[in-house]
FIGUDREN-491439 format. One record per atom (N, C-alpha, C): x, y, z. Coordinates in steps of 0.1 Angstrom, whole numbers. Layout:
X  Y  Z
X  Y  Z
...
This chain:
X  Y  Z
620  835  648
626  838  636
633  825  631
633  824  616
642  812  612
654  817  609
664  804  606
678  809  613
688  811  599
680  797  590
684  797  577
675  800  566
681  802  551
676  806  540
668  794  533
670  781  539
669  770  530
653  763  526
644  766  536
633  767  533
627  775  524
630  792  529
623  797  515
628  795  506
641  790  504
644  787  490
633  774  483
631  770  488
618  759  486
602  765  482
601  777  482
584  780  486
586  789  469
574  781  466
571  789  455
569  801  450
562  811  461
560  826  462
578  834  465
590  824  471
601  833  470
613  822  460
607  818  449
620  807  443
626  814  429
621  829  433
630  835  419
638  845  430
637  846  438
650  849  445
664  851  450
672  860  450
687  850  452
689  850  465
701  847  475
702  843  487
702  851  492
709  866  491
709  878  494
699  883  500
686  882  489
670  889  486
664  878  499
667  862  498
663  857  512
665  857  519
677  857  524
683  867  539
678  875  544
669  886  533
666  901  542
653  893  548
644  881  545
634  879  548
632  871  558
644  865  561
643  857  576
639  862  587
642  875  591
636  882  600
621  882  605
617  880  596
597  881  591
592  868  591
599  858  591
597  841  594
600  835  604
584  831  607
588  822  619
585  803  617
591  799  628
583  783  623
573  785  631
563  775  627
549  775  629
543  761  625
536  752  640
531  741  639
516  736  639
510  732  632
497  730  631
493  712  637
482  713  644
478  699  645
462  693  635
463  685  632
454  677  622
442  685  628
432  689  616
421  696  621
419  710  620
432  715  624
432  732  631
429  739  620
417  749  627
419  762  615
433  771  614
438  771  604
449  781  605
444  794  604
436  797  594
426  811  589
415  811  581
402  821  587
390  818  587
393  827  571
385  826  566
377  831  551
374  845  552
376  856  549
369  864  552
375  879  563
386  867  574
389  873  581
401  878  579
403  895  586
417  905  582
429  895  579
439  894  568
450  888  563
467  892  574
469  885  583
484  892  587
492  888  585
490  873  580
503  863  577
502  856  562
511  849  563
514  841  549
513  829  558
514  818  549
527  808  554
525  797  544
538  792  544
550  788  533
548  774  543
540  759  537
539  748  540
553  738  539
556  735  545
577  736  544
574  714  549
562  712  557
564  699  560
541  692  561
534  684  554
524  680  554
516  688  546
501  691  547
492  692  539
482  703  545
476  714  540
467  723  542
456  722  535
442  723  536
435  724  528
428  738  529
426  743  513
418  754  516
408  753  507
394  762  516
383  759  515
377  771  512
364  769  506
357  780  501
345  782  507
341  789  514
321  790  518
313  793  499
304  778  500
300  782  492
282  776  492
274  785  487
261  783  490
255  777  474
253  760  478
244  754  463
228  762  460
225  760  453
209  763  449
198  753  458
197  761  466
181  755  475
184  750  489
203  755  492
206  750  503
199  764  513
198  760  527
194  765  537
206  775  544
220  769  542
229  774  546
244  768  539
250  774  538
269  778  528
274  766  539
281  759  527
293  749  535
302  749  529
318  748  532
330  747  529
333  738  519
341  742  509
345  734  497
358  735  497
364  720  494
379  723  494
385  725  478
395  735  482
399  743  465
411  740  465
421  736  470
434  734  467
437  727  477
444  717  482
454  715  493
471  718  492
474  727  497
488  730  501
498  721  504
504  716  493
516  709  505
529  716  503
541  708  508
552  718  509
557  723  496
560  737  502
565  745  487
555  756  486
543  750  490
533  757  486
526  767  493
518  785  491
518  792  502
500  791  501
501  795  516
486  797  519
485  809  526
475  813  522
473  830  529
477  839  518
482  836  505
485  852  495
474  861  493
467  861  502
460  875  503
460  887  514
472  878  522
477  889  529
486  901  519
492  898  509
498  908  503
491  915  496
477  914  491
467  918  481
460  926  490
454  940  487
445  941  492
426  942  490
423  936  496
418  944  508
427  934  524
434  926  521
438  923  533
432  912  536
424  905  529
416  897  539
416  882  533
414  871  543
419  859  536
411  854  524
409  850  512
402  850  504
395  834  505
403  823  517
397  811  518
399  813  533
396  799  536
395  790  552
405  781  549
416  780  557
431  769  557
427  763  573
422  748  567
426  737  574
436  730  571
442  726  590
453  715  588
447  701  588
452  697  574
448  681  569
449  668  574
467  670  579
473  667  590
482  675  597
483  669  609
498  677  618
507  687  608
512  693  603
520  702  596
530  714  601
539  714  594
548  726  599
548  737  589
549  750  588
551  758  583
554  772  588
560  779  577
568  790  578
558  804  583
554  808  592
545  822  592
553  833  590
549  842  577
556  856  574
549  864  579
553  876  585
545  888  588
540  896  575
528  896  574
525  898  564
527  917  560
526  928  572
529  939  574
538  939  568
552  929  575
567  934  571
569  930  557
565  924  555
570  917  540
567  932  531
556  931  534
552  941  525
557  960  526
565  961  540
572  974  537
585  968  531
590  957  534
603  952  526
601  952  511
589  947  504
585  949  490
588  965  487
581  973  498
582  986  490
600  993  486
609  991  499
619  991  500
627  982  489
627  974  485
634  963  480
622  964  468
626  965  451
621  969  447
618  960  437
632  956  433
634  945  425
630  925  430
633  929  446
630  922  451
612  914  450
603  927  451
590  930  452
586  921  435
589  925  426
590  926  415
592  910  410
600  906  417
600  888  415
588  884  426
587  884  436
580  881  443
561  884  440
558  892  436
543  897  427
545  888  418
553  888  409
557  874  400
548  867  403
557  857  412
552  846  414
538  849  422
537  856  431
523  858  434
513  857  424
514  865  416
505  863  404
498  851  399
514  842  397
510  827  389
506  821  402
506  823  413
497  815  422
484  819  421
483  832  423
465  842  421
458  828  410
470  827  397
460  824  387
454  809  390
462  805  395
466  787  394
452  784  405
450  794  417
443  789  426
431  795  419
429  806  414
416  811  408
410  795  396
419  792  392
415  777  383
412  769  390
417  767  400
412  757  411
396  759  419
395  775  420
384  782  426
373  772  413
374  777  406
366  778  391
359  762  389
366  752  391
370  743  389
358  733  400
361  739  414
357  734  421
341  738  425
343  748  417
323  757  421
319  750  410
327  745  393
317  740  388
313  728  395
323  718  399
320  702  400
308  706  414
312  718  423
296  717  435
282  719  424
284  725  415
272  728  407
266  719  402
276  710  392
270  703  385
267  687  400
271  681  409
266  679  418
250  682  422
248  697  425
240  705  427
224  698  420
231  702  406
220  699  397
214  680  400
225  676  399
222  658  398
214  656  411
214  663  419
208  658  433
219  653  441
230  655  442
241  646  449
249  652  460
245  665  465
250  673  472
246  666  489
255  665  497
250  666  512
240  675  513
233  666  523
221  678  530
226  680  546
225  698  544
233  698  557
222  691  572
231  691  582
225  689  594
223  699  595
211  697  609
204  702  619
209  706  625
């Protein structure tokens, strides 16, 4: 558990919050260390956490399949740095992570339980209510990012300039 409020006051999914509303959520945060490389969460797979990149860089990635490839390779759609969350599809359902978060480098970050948050949303109402907020304008910001990055693999695609995977 973290001990103080002062990080989430940093993360963009809780910065319309007041100190009160971040207090109840310390409980549900842990620190959490990543080394260069690591998958933090696969694509695809059940959503239980958040986490709120508080120190370095996450990248997340998309499986995506060009025209005439043999097999889907990972596309990076955003990189995370501090402030920034990865995982908001733990609150959404169907639960499941909507990218793949690699650590870019070494990194620290906040892991929320993504269960708890979300019976504290139900209870805490107003609380919920700022917090979907900002969820939202992240939904949007990374779906532009999403969009963004499937065209530039496409038009790639087309030019002939795509990697050809290995064997």
């Amino acid at each position: 558990m973290i001990t103080t409020v002062a990080p989430l006051r940093e993360a963009e999914l809780f910065s319309k919050l007041t100190e009160e509303e971040l207090s109840r959520l310390t409980p549900l945060c842990s620190p959490f260390v990543v080394i260069e490389d690591a998958v933090l969460f696969t694509e695809g797979r059940p959503a239980s956490h958040l986490y709120l990149v508080t120190e370095g860089q996450i990248a997340l990635q998309k499986s995506i399949r060009v025209p005439h490839a043999t097999r889907s390779r990972r596309t990076v759609i955003a990189i995370c740095r501090p402030g920034d969350v990865a995982g908001w599809s733990a609150l959404v359902q169907p639960y499941r992570y909507a990218h793949t978060a690699l650590a870019w480098e070494s990194s620290r970050l906040i892991s929320v339980d993504a269960r708890m948050l979300r019976r504290a949303l139900d209870v805490h109402l107003e609380m919920g209510n700022k917090i979907l907020k900002s969820l939202s304008e992240v939904i949007a910001r990374r779906l532009g990012q999403t969009t963004g990055a499937l065209i530039n693999e496409r038009e790639l695609s087309i030019a002939g300039l795509t990697r050809t995977p290995r064997a």
